[in-house]
N, C-alpha and C positions, 0 to 999 in steps of 0.2 A: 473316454475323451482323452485323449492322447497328449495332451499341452493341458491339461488338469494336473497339478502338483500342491504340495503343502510349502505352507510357507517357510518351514522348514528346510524342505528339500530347497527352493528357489534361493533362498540368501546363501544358501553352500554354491552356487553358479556365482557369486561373485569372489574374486579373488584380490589381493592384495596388492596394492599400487594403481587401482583402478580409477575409473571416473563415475560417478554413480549421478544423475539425475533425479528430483524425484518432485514429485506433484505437491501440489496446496496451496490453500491462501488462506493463512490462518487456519483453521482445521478441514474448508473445503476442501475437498478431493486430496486429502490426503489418505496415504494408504498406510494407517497404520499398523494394520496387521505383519504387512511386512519390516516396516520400523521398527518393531517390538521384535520379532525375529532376529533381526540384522544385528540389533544388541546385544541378545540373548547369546547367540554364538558368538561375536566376542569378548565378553564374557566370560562364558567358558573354553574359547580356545584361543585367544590372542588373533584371529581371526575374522575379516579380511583387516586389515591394517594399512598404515600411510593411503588413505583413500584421499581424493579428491571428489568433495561432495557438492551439488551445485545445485540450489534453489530457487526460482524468479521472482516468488512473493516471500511473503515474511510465512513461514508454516510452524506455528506452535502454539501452546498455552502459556505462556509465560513460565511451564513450570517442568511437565515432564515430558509431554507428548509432542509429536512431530518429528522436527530434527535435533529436537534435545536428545533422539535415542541416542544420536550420533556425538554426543558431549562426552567422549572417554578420553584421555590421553593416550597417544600411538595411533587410535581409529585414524583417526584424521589427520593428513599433512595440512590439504589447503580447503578453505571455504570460500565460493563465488556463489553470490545471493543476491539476491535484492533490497532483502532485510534481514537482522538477526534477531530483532530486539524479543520477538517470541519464544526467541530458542535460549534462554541465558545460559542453558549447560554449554551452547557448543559455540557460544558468545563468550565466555569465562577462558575458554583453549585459545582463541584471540585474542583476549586481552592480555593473558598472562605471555604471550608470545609462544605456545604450544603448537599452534598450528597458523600456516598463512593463512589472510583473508584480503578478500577482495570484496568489497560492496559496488553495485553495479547498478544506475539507475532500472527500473524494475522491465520497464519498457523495453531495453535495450537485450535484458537477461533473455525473456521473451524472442524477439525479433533473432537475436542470436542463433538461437535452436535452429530457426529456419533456412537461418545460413549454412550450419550445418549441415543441414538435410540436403541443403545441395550442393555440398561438399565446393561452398564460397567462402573466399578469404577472411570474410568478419561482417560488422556492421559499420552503416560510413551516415555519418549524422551529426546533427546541431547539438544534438540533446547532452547537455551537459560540461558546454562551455563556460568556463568562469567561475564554474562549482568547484568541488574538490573533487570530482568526478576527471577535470582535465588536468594533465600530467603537467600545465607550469604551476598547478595546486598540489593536489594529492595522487592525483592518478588510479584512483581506486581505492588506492591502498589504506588498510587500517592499523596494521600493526607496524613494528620495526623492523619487524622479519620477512615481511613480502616485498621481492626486488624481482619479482615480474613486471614486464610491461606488457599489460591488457589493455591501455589504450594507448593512444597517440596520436599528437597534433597531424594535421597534414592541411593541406591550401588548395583549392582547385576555382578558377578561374578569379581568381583576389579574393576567395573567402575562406573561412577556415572552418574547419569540419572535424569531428575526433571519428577515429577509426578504430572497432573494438574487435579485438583479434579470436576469430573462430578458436576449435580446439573438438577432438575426438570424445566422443562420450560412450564409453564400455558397458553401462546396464544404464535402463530406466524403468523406475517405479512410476505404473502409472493405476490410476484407479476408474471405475465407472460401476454402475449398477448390475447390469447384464452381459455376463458371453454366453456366443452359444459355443457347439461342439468344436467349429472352427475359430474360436478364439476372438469372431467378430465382436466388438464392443459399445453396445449401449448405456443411455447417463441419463435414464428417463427421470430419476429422484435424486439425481444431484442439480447443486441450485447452481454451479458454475462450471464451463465446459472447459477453462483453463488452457493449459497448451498440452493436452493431453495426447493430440494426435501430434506436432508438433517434436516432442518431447522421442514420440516412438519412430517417427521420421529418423529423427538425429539419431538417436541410437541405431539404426539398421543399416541407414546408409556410412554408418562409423564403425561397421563391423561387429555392432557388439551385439543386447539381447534387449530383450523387451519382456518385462513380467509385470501381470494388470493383476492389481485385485479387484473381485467383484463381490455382490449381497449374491448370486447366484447363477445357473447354468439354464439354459432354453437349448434346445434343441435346433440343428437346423436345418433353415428353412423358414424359422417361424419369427425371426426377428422381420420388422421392417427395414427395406433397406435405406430410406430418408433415416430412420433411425439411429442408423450404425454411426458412429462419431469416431471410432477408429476400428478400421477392418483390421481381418485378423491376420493379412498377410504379412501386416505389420508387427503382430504378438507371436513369442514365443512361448511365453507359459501364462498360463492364469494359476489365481490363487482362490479359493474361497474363503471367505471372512467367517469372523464369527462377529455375530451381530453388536457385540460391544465394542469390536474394533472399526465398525464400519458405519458409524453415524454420523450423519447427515453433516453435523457442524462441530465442533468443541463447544457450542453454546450451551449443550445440550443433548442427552439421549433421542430426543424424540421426534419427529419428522415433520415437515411444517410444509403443507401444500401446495403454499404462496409461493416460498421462495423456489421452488423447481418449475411456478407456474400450471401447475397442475389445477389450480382452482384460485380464485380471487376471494378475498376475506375483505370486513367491512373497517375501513378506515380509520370510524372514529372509535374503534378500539385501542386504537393504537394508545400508551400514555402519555398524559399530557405533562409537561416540561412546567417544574413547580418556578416561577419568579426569581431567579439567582442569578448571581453575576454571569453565568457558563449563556442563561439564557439572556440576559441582557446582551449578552455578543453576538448572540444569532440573531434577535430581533433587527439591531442595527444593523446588521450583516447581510438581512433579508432585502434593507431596504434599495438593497444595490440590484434586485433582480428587474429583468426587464421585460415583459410579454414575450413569447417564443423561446427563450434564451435556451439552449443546452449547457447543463451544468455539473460539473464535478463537484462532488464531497468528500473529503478527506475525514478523520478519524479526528475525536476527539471534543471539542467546541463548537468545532465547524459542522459535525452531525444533525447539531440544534435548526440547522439552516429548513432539514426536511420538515422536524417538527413544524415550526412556526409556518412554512410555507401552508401546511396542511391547514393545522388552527385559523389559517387567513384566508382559509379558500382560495389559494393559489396555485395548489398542485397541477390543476389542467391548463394551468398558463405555461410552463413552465415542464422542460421533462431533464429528470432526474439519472445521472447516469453513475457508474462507479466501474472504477478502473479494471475491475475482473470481467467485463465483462455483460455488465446487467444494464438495459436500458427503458428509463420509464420507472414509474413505481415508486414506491416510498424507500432508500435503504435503511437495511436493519443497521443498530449499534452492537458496540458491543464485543464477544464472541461471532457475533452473525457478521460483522463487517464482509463486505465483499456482496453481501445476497442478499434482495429486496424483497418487500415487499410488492407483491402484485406486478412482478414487470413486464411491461410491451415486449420485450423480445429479453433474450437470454445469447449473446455470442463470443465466442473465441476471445481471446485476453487478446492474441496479435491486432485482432483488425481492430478491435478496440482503442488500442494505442497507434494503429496506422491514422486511425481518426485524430486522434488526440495528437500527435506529433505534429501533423499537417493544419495546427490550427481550428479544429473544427468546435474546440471550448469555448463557449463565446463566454461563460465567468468559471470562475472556480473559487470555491471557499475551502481552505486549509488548514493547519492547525499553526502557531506562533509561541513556539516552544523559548528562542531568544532573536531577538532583533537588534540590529547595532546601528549607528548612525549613517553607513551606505545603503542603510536598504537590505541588508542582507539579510537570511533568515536561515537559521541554524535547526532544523528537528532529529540531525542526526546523530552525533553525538555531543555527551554529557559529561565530562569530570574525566575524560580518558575512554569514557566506556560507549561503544558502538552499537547501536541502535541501524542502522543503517537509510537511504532514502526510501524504498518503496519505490511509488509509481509518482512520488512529489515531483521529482527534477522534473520527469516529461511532462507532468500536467500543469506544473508553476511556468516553465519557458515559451511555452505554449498557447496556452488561454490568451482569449482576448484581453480579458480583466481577470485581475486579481484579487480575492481578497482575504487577508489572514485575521484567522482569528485565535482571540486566548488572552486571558485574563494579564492583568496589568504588572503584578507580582504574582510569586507563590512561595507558598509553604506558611502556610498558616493563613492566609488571606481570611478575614470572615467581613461580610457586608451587608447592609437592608436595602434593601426595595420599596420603594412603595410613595405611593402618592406623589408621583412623578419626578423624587427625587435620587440618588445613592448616598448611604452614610453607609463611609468606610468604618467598620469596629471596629479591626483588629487590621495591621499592614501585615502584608508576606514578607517572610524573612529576605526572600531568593530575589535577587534584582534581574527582571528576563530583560531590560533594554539596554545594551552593552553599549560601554564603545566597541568593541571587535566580540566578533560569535566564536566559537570555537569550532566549529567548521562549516564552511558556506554551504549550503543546501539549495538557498536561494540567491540569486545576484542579482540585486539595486542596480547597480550600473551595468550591468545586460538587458537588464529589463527596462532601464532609463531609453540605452542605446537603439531597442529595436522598437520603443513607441508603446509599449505597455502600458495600462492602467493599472496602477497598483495603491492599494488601501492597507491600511492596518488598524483592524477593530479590537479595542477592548475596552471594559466596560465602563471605564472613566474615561478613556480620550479616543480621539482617531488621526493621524496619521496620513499623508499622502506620499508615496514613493518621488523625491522631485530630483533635478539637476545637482545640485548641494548637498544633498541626504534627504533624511527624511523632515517636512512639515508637518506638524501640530494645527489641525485642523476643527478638530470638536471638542467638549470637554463636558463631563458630566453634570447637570445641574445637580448641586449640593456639592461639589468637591472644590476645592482651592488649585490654583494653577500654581502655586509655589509651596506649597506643603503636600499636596497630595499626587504629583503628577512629577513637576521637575525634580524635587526632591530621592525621587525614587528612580531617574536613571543615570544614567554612568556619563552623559553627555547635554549638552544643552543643544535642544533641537530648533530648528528655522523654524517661527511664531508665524501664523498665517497673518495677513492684515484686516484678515476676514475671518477669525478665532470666532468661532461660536458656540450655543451650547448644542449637546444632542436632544432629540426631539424628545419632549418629555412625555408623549403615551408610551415611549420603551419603558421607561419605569412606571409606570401603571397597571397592576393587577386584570387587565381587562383585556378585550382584543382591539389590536389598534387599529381596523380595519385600514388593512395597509391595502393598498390600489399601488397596480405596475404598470406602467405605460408600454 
């Protein structure tokens, strides 16, 4: 097989000053084998170096794997991603100013590639107006050192649109399960198909190279051709893994049927969410679902939303989707984020977010890491340090409703449940309701502007996105509205006239037999 190479030999094809692409979401479809390579030789030979590395999902463990390989000082000039927060080795060469970076809502990182592939000017869209995503904010940009302009305002027929500027891509790592002889590419045991064709598009028609790793080789002829998910006209080299480098997820070594859809597993295995404040958020968070609804889950609090739906017998009211790609099915937490359980269909990350741009979210539930008195909602970064959006920006400006979810404080937070009440023990050190977030993720007043619905659940109170900021809508039975609630944020919020408490089977050990219209 003639385009069969070691991973060894494949990371020597790339050379220094280049642009390198590479696959994942969170450990899906990511190609470690050659990550760990790519290291390995520079390393030991200062080798390839000033790279420009570009990711569309967040791809790592938080620790060593993904594009933590790429966390050396010199590897890297610039970082364009979606997220970093998985990768903190190659998140630390940002912060400290080692290398530029760019965070890029994730949708856009995405759609980008394909503009590439046909060699167009950029991406021209809403997504990410008002954030720090638009250049009279941040412009992308995370460090001090990045003074590129990757996006920019522009106006077409009185409205205003940000325009994100194309760019050449020299190699891409991409992964799937199966080549055959000609390099054609199958992804029968991978749970997400990501922008893997996409990705090798951009690289081909940019002049550059295409190296896939796969679990193995077929002969050909014998692949199906509905199968193939990227032909091979498009691959230049393949690689074969070694089976520790090529697992299924970072969740875990081991291979799970459901999430590639290969087989349906039974539901009420799944585990059940013990009565804490995380699930106190999802309960009341559930109550916002509405019969047919299509819904995004975000990472985090927001996850609890699948659980309870299930626990309530709601699942078949309601289909479950998540940004990489999966639709239908229960999403995994977790390491698994990105891959479901059990799902209706499995498709491309692009057309995923063509949905989800175009409005097609009728709720979404998020995570609410800080909120400030506009409405605004910060999950990207923390204390200086960059975490970056994800797939939030497209799917928070988007959806028809909103709802963020996440506990009241933290850092140390502890509290009881039960008998339809909350008793706070212990308050979180960390104040998450600011007057100002430290950087907009979410925009109150864009989302005021275009007629959103927007909520803000946690487990003491709820929140409505209004004209003024934010209102104070619900409030935990058992807690105090002036020791327990105002006392703990940085701003005094507009009092509904219509203040009430929250439904008290949420704090009940039981099921609330919740019914969706």
């Amino acid at each position: 097989m003639a385009k069969k190479i070691t991973a060894e030999e494949a990371v020597r094809l790339v050379r220094d000053n280049q642009t390198v692409t590479v696959s994942g979401f969170c450990g899906f479809g990511a190609p470690e084998e050659l990550l760990m390579a790519i290291e390995d030789r520079y390393l030991r030979t200062g080798s390839p170096k000033n790279l420009t590395v570009m990711n569309c999902a967040g791809c790592g463990d938080g620790k060593d794997r993904g594009m933590n390989h790429f966390g050396h000082e010199g590897m890297v000039r610039k970082v364009y991603c979606g997220h970093i927060g998985l990768a903190p080795k190659l998140g630390r060469l940002v912060a400290e100013n080692k290398a530029e970076g760019y965070c890029i809502p994730q949708g856009v990182t995405v759609h980008i590639l394909r503009e590439i592939a046909g060699k167009k000017p950029g991406v021209l869209t809403h997504i990410g107006l008002k954030t720090f995503a638009d250049p009279r904010v941040e412009g992308c940009r995370i460090n001090s050192i990045s003074r590129d302009e990757v996006v920019r305002l522009v106006e077409i027929d009185g409205r205003e649109y940000l325009f994100y500027k194309s760019f050449p891509v020299d190699v891409a790592f991409i992964r799937g399960t199966t080549a055959d002889e000609k390099g054609n590419i199958t992804m029968e045991k991978e749970a997400l198909f990501l922008e893997q064709l996409l990705m090798a598009q951009a690289a081909k028609n940019s002049g550059g190279i295409v190296i896939a790793q796969v679990e193995r080789i077929a002969k050909h002829g014998t692949l199906k051709a509905k199968d193939v998910k990227v032909p091979g006209v498009f691959v230049d080299y393949v690689v074969v893994a070694r089976p520790e480098n090529h697992c299924q997820s970072f969740a875990g070594a081991g291979y799970n049927e459901s999430w590639s859809g290969e087989l349906k597993i039974p539901l009420e295995n799944l585990e059940r969410m013990p009565l804490d404040e995380r699930k106190v958020c999802a309960r009341r968070a559930a109550m916002e679902l509405r019969a047919g609804d299509l819904v995004n889950l975000g990472i985090g609090v927001s996850e609890g939303v699948a659980n309870i739906a299930a626990e309530e017998g709601l699942s078949e009211d309601i289909t479950l989707t998540i940004e990489a790609g999966t639709i239908g099915g229960i999403p995994a937490g977790g390491f698994g984020i990105g891959a479901s359980y059990n799902p209706d269909a499995i498709i491309e990350q692009c057309f995923q977010f063509d949905y989800y741009d175009g409005g097609g979210i009728d709720i979404a539930f998020l995570g609410l890491a800080e909120m400030d008195r506009h409405g605004n909602v910060n999950v990207s970064k923390f204390g200086g340090r960059v975490v970056g959006p994800g797939g939030f920006i497209n799917i928070t400006q988007t959806a028809k409703r909103v709802v963020f979810c996440g506990t009241f404080t933290a850092g140390g937070l502890k509290v009881e449940v039960g008998g339809g009440r909350l008793y706070i023990i212990e308050e979180g050190k960390k104040v998450k309701i600011k007057q100002a977030v430290e950087q907009i993720t979410f925009s109150g007043r864009y989302a005021h502007e275009t007629g959103q619905q927007v909520i803000y659940v946690t487990e003491r109170a709820v929140f409505e996105n209004g004209k003024d900021g934010v209102i104070l809508t619900e409030i935990a039975p058992g807690v105090d509205l002036e020791r327990d609630i105002l006392a703990h944020m940085e701003f005094r919020p507009v009092i509904s006239d219509n203040l009430r408490l929250m439904d008290e089977k949420i704090f009940k050990d039981e099921p609330m037999n919740l019914r969706i219209k």
